[in-house]
N, C-alpha and C positions, 0 to 999 in steps of 0.2 A: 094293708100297707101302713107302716110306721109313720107315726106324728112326726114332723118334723121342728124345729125350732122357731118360737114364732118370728125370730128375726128375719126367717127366708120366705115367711108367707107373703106370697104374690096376690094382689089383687086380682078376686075373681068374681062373678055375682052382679049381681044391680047395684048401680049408683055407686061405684066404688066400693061396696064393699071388701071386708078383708076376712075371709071363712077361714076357721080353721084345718087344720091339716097341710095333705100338699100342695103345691102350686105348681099347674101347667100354664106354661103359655101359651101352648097350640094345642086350643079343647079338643076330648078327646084323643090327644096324640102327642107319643113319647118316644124317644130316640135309644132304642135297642143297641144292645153292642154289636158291632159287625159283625161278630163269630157266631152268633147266639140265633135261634127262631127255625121254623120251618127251613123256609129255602137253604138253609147249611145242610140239613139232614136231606134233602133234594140233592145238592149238589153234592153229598159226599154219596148217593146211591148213584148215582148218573157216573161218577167216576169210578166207582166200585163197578159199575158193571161194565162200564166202557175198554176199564183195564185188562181183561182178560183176552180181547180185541186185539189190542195192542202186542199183547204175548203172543198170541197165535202167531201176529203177523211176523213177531221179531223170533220166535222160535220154533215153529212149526208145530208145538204140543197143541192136541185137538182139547177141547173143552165142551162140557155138556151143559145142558139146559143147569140142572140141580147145582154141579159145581160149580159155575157165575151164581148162583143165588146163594146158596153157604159161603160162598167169598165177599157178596158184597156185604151179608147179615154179620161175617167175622169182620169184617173192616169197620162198620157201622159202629158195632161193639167196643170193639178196642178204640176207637176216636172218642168214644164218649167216655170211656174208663179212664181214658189221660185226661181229659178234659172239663168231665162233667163236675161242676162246682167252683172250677174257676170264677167264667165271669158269663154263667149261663142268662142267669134270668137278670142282670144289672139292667137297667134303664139312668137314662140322663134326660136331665131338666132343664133347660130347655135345648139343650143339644149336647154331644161328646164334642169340646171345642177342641182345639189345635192344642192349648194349654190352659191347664186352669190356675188361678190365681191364689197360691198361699198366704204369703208372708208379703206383702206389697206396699211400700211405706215410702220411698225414697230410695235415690238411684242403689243405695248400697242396701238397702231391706229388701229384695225382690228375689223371694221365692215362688216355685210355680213347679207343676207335674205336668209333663207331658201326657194329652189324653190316652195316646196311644198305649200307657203304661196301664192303665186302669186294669189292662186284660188280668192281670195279677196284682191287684194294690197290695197285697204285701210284702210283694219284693222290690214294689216299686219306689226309684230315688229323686227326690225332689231333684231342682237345678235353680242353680242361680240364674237372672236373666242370661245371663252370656253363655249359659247351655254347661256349665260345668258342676260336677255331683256335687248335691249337699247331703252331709249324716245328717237324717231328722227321723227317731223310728217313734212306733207306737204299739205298744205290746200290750196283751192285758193277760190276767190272768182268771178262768171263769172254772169254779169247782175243781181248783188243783189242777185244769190241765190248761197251757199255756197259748195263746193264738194270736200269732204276729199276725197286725192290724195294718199296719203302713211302715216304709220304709224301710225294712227289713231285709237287703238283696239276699245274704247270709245267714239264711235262718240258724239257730240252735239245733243239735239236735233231740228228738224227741219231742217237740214244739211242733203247731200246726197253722195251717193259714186261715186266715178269716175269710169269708164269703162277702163280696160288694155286693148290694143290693140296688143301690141307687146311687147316682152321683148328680149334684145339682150345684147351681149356680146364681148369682143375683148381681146387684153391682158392686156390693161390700164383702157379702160370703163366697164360701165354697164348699160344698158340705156333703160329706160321703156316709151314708149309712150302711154296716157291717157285720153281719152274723156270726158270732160264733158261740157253739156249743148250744146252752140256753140261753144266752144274752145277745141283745142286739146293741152297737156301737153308732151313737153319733160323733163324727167327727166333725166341727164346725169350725174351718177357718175365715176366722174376722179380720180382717184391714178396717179399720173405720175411713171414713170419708166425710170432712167436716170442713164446709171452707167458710164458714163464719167464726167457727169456734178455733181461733189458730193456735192455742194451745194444745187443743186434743190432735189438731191434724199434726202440728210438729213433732209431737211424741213417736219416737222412733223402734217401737214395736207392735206388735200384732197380735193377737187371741189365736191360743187354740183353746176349746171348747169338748170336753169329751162329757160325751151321756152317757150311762150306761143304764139299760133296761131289759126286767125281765122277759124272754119270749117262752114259747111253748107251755103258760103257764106256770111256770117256774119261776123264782127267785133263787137267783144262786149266788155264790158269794164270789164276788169279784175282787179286784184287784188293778191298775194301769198301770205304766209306767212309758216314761218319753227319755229321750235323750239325744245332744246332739254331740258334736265335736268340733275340732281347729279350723274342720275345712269352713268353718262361716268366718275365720279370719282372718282368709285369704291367700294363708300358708299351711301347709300340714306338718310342719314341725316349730318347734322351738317357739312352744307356745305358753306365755303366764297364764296362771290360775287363779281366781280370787273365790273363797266363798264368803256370803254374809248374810246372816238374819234378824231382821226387825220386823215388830209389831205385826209378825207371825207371815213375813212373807220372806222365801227364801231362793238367795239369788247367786247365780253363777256367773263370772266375768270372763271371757278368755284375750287373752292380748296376743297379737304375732308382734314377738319382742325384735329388737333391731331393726325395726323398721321405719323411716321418716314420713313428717306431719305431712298429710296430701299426697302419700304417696298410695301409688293403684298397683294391686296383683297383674299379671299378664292377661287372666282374667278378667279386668277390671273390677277387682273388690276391692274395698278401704284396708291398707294396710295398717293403718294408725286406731285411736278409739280400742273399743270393746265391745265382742258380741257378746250379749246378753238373754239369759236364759233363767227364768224364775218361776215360784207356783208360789202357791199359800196354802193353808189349812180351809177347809172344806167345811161347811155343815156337814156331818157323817159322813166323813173321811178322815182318817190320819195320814200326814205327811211326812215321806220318809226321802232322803238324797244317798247319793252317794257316786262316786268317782272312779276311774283308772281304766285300763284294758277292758274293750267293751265285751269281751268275750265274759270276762270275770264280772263285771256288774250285771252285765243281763242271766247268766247265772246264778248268780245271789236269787235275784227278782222272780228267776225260773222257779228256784228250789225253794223259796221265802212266800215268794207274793210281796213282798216289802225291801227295802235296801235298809243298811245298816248303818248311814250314817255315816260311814268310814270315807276318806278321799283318799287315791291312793294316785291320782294323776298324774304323771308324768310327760312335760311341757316337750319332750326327746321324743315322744312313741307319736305314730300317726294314727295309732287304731285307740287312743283313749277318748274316755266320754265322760260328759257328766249328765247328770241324770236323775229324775222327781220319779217318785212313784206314788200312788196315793190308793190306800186301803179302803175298800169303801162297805166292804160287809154285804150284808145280803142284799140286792139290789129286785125292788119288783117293777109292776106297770108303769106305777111313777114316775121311773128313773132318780138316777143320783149323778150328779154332776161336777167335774173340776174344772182348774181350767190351767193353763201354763202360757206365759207372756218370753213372745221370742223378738230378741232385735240386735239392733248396734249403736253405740251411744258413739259420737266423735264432739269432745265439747268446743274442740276446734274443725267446725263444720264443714267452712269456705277461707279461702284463702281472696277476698277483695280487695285490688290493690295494695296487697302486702300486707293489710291487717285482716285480722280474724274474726269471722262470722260464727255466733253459735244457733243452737237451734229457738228457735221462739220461745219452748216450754218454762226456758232455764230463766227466765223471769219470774217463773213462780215456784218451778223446782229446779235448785242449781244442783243439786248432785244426782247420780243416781238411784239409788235406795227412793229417795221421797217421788224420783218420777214414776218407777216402778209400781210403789204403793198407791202414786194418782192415779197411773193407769189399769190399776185392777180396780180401785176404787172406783172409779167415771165410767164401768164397766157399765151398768144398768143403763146411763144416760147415753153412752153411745150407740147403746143398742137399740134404743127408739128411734134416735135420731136414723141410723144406720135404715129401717124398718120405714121410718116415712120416704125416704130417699128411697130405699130398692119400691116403694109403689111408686113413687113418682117416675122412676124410669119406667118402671115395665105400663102403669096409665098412660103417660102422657106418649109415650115413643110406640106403643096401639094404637094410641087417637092418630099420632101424625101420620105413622106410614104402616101400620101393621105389626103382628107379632111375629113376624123374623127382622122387621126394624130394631123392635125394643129387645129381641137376643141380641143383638151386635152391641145395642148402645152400654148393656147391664156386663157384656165383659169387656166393655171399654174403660169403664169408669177407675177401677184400681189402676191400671195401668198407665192412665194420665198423672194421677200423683206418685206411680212410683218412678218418674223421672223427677220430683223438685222437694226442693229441702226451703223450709221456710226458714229465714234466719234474721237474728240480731245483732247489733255490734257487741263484742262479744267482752269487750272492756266498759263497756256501757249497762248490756242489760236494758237500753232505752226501745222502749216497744214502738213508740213516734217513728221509728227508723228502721222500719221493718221491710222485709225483701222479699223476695222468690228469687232461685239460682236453680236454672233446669239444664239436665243434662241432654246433651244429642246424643243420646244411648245406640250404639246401636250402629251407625252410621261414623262419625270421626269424635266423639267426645266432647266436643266444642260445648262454652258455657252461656248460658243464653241467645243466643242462634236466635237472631230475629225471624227469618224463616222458618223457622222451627215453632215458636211462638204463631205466627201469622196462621197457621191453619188450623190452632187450637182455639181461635176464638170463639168459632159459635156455643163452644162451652162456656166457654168466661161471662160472653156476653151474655147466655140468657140465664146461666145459675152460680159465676161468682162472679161480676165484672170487678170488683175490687182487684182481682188475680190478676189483672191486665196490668196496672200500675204498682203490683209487686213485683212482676218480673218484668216492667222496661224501666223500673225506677235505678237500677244497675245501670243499666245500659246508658240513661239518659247522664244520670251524673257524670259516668264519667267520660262520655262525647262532652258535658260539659266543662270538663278541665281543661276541652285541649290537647290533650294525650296521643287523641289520633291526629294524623297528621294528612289527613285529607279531610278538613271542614266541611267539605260541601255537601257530600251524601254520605250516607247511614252505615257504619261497619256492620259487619255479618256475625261477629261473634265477640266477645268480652274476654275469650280465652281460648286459646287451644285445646287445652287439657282439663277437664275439669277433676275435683275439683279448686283451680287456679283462675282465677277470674281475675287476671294482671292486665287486662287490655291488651293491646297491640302499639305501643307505642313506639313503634319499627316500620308500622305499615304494613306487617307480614299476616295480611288476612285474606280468605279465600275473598275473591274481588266479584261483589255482585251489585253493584252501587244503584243501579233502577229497582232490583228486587227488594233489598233492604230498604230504601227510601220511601218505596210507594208503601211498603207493610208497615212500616212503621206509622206513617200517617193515617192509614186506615185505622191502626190498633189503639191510637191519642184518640179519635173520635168516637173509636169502638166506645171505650172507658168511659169518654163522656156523658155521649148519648145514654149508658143504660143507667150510671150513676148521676146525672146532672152535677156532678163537680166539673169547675171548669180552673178549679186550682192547679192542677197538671197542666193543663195547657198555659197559662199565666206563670210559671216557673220555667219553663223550658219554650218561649214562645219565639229566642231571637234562634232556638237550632230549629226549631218547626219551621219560619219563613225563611230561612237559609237552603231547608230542606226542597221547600214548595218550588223555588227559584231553580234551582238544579234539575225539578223535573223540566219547569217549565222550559227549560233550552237544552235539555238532553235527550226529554222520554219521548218526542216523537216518532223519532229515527234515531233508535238505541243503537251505539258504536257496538260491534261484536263483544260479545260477554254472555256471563253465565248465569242461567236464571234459577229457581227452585228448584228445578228439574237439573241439577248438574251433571246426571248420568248420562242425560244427551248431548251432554260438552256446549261449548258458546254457541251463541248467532250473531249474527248481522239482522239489524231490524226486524227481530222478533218480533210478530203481533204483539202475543201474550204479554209481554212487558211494556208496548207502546200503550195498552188498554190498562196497565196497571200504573203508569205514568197518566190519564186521562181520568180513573177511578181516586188515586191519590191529589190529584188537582184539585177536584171537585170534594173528597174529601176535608181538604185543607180549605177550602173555600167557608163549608158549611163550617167545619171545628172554630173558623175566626170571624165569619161573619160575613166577610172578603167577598162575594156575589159574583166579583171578576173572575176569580181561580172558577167556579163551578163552569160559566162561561166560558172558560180556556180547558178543562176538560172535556167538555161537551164539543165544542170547535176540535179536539184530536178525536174525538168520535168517530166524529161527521167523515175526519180526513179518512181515519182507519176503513172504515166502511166502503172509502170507494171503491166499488170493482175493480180489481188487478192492484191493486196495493195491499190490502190485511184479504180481501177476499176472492172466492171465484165460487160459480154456480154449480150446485153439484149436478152431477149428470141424473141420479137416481132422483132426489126431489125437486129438483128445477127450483129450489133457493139458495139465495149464499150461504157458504160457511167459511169462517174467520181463518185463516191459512197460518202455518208455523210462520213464516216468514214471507215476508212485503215480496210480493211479486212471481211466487209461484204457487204448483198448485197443491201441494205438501199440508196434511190439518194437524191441530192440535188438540187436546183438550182444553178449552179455555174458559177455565176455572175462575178466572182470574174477574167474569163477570159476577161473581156470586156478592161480593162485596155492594154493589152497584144497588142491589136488592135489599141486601140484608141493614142497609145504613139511610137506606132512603134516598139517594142521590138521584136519581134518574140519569145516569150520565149515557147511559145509549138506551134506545126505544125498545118498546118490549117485543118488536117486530125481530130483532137481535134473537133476542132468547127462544122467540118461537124457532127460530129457521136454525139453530143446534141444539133445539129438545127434537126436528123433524129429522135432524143429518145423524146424530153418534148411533141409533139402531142401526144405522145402514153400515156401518164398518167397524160394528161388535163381531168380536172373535169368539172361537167355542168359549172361553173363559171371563170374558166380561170386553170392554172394550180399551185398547192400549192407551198410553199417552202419548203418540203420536204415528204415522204412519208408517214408520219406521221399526216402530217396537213392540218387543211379543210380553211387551210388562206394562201393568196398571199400577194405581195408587187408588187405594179403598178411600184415603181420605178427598184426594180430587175427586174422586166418583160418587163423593156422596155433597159435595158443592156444587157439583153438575146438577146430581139428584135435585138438590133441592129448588133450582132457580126453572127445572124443566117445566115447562106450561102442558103436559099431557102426561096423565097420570100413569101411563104404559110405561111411558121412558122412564119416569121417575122408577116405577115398580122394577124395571128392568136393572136396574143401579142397586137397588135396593136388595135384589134376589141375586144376583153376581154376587155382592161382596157375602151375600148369608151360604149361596154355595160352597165358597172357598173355603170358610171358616169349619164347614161341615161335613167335608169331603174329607176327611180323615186322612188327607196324604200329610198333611203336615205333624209338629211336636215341638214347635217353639211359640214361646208367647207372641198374640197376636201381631202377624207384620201387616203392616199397610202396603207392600210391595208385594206384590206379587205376580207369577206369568199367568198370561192369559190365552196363550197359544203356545204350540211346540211342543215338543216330547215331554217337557215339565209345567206344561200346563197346570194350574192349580199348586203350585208348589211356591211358597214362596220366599222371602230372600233376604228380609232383615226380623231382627228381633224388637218388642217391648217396649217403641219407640211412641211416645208421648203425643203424637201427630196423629192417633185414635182418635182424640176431641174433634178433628173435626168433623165426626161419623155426627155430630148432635147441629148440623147444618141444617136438614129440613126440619128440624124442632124449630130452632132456633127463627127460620124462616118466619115459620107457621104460627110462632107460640111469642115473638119476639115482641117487647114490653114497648108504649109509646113512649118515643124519644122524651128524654128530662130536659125541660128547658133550660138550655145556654146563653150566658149573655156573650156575646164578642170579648174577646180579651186580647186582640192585637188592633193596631193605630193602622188605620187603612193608608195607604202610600199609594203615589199614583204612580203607574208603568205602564210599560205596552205589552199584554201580554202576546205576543208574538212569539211561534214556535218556530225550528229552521224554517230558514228561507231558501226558494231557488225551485225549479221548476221538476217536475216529476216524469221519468220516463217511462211514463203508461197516458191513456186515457182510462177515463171511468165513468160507471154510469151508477148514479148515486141509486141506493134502497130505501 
């Protein structure tokens, strides 16, 4: 089996070791393509023989022994002759996921392959998140004859396919090894992922990576070539062209001309900016470009091994390309390697409050040519960093829950930064004033979505908490101007459309005032505790007690509204939001010192708890479990205790958490268990904050191996959703795209690995009140737990 790159070596071995070669994460065992192994060549003899059964039956011709077995030995035959070299002997590492992750950098860099495609990676078409084709080929050329490698639906002809050998994955890569002729092809797509270094993470392209090495003993003389086209700019015609080269690295721009700043395809791709498409010169390789009708360039490349240098683009035609090819000569054991940097540059980012955001990098490179050249240059150093990271997930997400844990968490990881653009004011350049602006991909567009936020914390919290107060420091500003015009609790979103992040200065926002208020307090404390800054809370401390007070006289008995969950529409005196008005209390208590709030949390506990109001006894385990809503017997998932745990608060007994780690097995569906008793759909990311606060390792296991089913069960072809059915004829199918609400898969990390609280001083002036929640008598009795 071929060497892989050591950036995808997974830790294996004693003590952390890191061995060279491949990396499994389930010893012993690899995930074969569906189509490929014994049992196919089983079930295509069992149908081979069965068929002539069926003919009898449907047309009376008799059949003998001999002729069933020369029919099923002809069928046999011919299935393998269509098919044999496809995608016979591929294997995946650590599974064939729903979608693997290319180009993943930000809402508008996210490329990705449907795994389902792999059956033929040569004809197979990248897609942008939102599921629409991207041109991205890889062709090479091995002793004169030609073998589309990736991307290719339309081959040439006279050209042939390459052979997948292996497809794998980590939390930064994704990496396809490829046979053809006598060479074998590594293809290594990199995203880096850097949330310390905020220059390299805002840089807004991605590595491809091509190896080429001798097989069969052989060194043969090779040749690559890539190229993409318009559709990365979001229209397929009427598109600008830029070429240009410096200090030997050379770069393609394309623009969708006519088009306004922040404006989105129907797709949602950037209409504005330019995607960007570049290589460099090689140790032993020559660099060659060229342009127009893809038909004609990959010809040249066919008949050549090299392009000519010539552009011949046409911004009118929808089938032109541009395009690197790199000559690499006779390739042996060693391998020989290029590499090509794909993206989208918008120097006007974000649209905040009417002025312009750019990205972070452009503090130290404003144009692009010099970010381009940093980002091949910071190449070596990203790829360590890249290489400690993919151990640290696939170590530490072993230790907590297992190796189908750490497969979920290693394809969660790109997919979390490719919803957020790090940015600076863009008239400024002043880094002091730096942001995160994440998109609700996926679901309505909206620009920082505090709920959106709220379930990616176990991420922030245990490996960037800085990230918390980059992306509510948007939000908090501009609740502090005054803009919105309901003071008292937390808007839902910064903008409708991203990305526009104008506020709502109309009022006009989706209305979830307990949801956003209690996340929002949770998320000031989150930042805190992991960074002991208590300068966020001492800037924004008169809208944090403004906040606290609103729960205090609203979150016991929440008025009908819409909580996280808005696909199940409002309620009237939701649990789930009463518990997340008594977790945010107590929150707010701890973030200021306040002792009273923790008290006034703990007291809607107490209330919630009584029999026949948040609870009723289940029939199967003879304990409580926390009800959708006050006073019937309807449950919920209530997630919303994870916080409770992960912040230290104690605000309900750990008696709580045992009696719904005892209750969700008992009304799990074939496909995991719903989010309420009503629905045949889950959320990976609730089920994995369930997961992690359950006090019996069963349940937790059982949360854990649901959401690893789903992702492995090969009915899907969209980047990871967090929704998906869990019963019903589409079971296992699921329903949104590439949304950013993965992070919170690193909740039982987080739980288990979470850092001791940083010491805070108080930063708010204690007042005295009563903390008194409605008043007025209840029509239940109850009998406390």
């Amino acid at each position: 089996m071929a060497h892989l790159p050591n950036s995808i070596v997974s830790p294996k071995g004693k003590d952390g070791d890191i061995p060279e070669g491949d990396f499994h994460h389930h010893e012993g065992e690899k995930h074969r393509d569906s189509t490929s192994g014994w049992h196919t060549i089983c079930l295509y003899i069992i149908i081979c023989l069965a068929w002539p059964f069926v003919f009898v039956v449907s047309t009376t011709v008799t059949w003998s022994i001999p002729s069933m077995i020369k029919f099923a030995v002809l069928a046999i035959l011919l299935r393998f002759s269509l098919f044999w070299g496809q995608n016979e002997a591929a294997t995946f590492d650590p599974i064939l996921p729903p979608s693997f992750p290319l180009a993943v950098r930000n809402p508008y860099v996210s490329a990705w392959l449907p795994g389902n495609e792999t059956n033929d990676i040569s004809k197979a078409s990248p897609e942008f998140w939102f599921g629409n084709k991207l041109t991205w080929s890889v062709i090479a050329n091995v002793d004169k004859e030609t073998y589309n490698l990736f991307g290719v639906p339309s081959p040439a002809s006279g050209t042939k396919s390459g052979t997948l050998q292996k497809g794998s994955y980590t939390s930064t890569h994704t990496v396809f090894e490829i046979a053809a002729g006598n060479a074998l092809f590594t293809l290594d797509f990199f995203s880096p992922v850097s949330v310390d270094d905020y220059v390299r993470q805002s840089l807004p392209f991605s590595y491809l990576t091509i190896t080429a090495t001798g097989s069969n003993g052989q060194s043969p003389t090779v040749s690559v070539y890539s190229d993409i086209d318009s559709t990365w700019t979001g229209q397929s015609n009427n598109t600008g062209k830029t070429f240009t080269s410096n200090s030997g690295t050379s770069i393609y721009e394309l623009t969708a001309n006519g088009q306004a700043t922040y404006s989105q395809s129907a797709n949602e791709q950037a209409l504005w900016g330019q995607a960007v498409f570049a290589s460099k010169a090689f140790a032993g390789a020559t660099l060659s470009h060229g342009s127009g009708p893809s038909a004609t360039v990959r010809k040249q490349f066919v008949k050549d091994g090299s392009l000519s240098n010539a552009d011949q683009f046409s911004g009118t035609a929808a089938d032109n390309v541009v395009a690197f090819s790199q000559s690499l000569g006779g390739v042996n054991s060693s391998g020989t390697t290029v590499r090509v940097a794909i993206g989208h540059v918008r120097e006007a980012a974000i649209n905040y409050l009417g002025k312009a955001q750019t990205h972070y990098y452009r503090s130290k490179f404003p144009d692009t040519t010099s970010a381009v050249n940093q980002f091949f240059n910071d190449y070596d150093d990203a790829f360590n960093e890249a290489k400690d990271l993919d151990s640290q997930i696939q170590t530490t997400g072993t230790s907590v829950a297992g190796s189908k844990y750490a497969d979920i968490l290693a394809l969660s990881v790109r997919q979390i930064f490719g919803a957020i653009d790090l940015t600076i004011p863009n008239s400024t350049l002043n880094t002091a004033n730096a942001s995160a602006f994440i998109k609700e991909i996926s679901s309505d567009g909206n620009v920082n979505t505090v709920d959106i936020i709220f379930p990616m914390m176990p991420f922030f919290y245990t490996l960037a908490p800085k990230w918390i107060r980059l992306l509510l420091e948007p939000i908090a500003q501009y609740l502090q101007t005054g803009g919105w015009p309901h003071p008292n609790y937390v808007i839902h979103d910064i903008g409708a459309a991203y990305p526009n992040a104008t506020g709502h200065n109309d009022g006009d926002a989706e209305s979830m005032p307990i949801e956003e208020t209690g996340d929002f307090l949770m998320l000031f404390l989150a930042y805190q505790q992991a960074t002991g800054d208590n300068s966020f809370t001492t800037t924004y401390g008169n809208l944090l007690q403004r906040y606290a007070t609103y729960l205090q006289n609203n979150g016991l008995y929440p008025v009908n509204q819409l909580s996280t969950t808005d696909g199940l529409g409002p309620f009237t005196n939701m649990t789930a939001l009463a518990i997340k008005s008594a977790v945010g209390l107590s929150a707010y208590g701890t973030l200021t010192g306040q002792s009273r709030f923790n008290d006034l949390g703990k007291s809607f506990a107490s209330t919630i708890l009584k029999n026949g109001l948040g609870t009723r006894v289940s029939q199967t385990t003879k304990e409580p479990y926390l009800t959708l809503t006050y006073g019937n017997t309807s449950w919920y998932l209530q997630f919303n205790l994870y916080p409770d745990q992960l912040l230290g608060l104690n605000t309900f007994n750990q008696s709580v958490f045992k009696d719904q780690t005892d209750f969700y097995p008992t009304v799990r569906q074939q496909g995991g268990v719903p989010i309420d008793d009503g629905a045949i759909w889950g959320k990976t990311d609730w089920d994995s904050w369930v997961a992690a606060y359950s006090t019996s390792q069963s349940t937790k296991d059982m949360f854990i191996d649901d959401i690893w089913k789903y992702i492995s069960n090969g009915k899907n072809s969209m980047p990871f959703s967090d929704k998906y059915n869990v019963a019903g004829d589409q079971e296992g199918i699921g329903q949104f795209r590439a949304r950013p609400t993965v992070a919170a898969h690193f909740a039982p990390w987080a739980l288990s690995k979470k850092p001791a609280p940083k010491r805070s001083v108080p930063v708010v002036k204690r007042r005295r009140f009563n903390p008194t929640g409605r008043s007025g008598a209840l029509p239940y009795s109850y009998d406390g737990f």
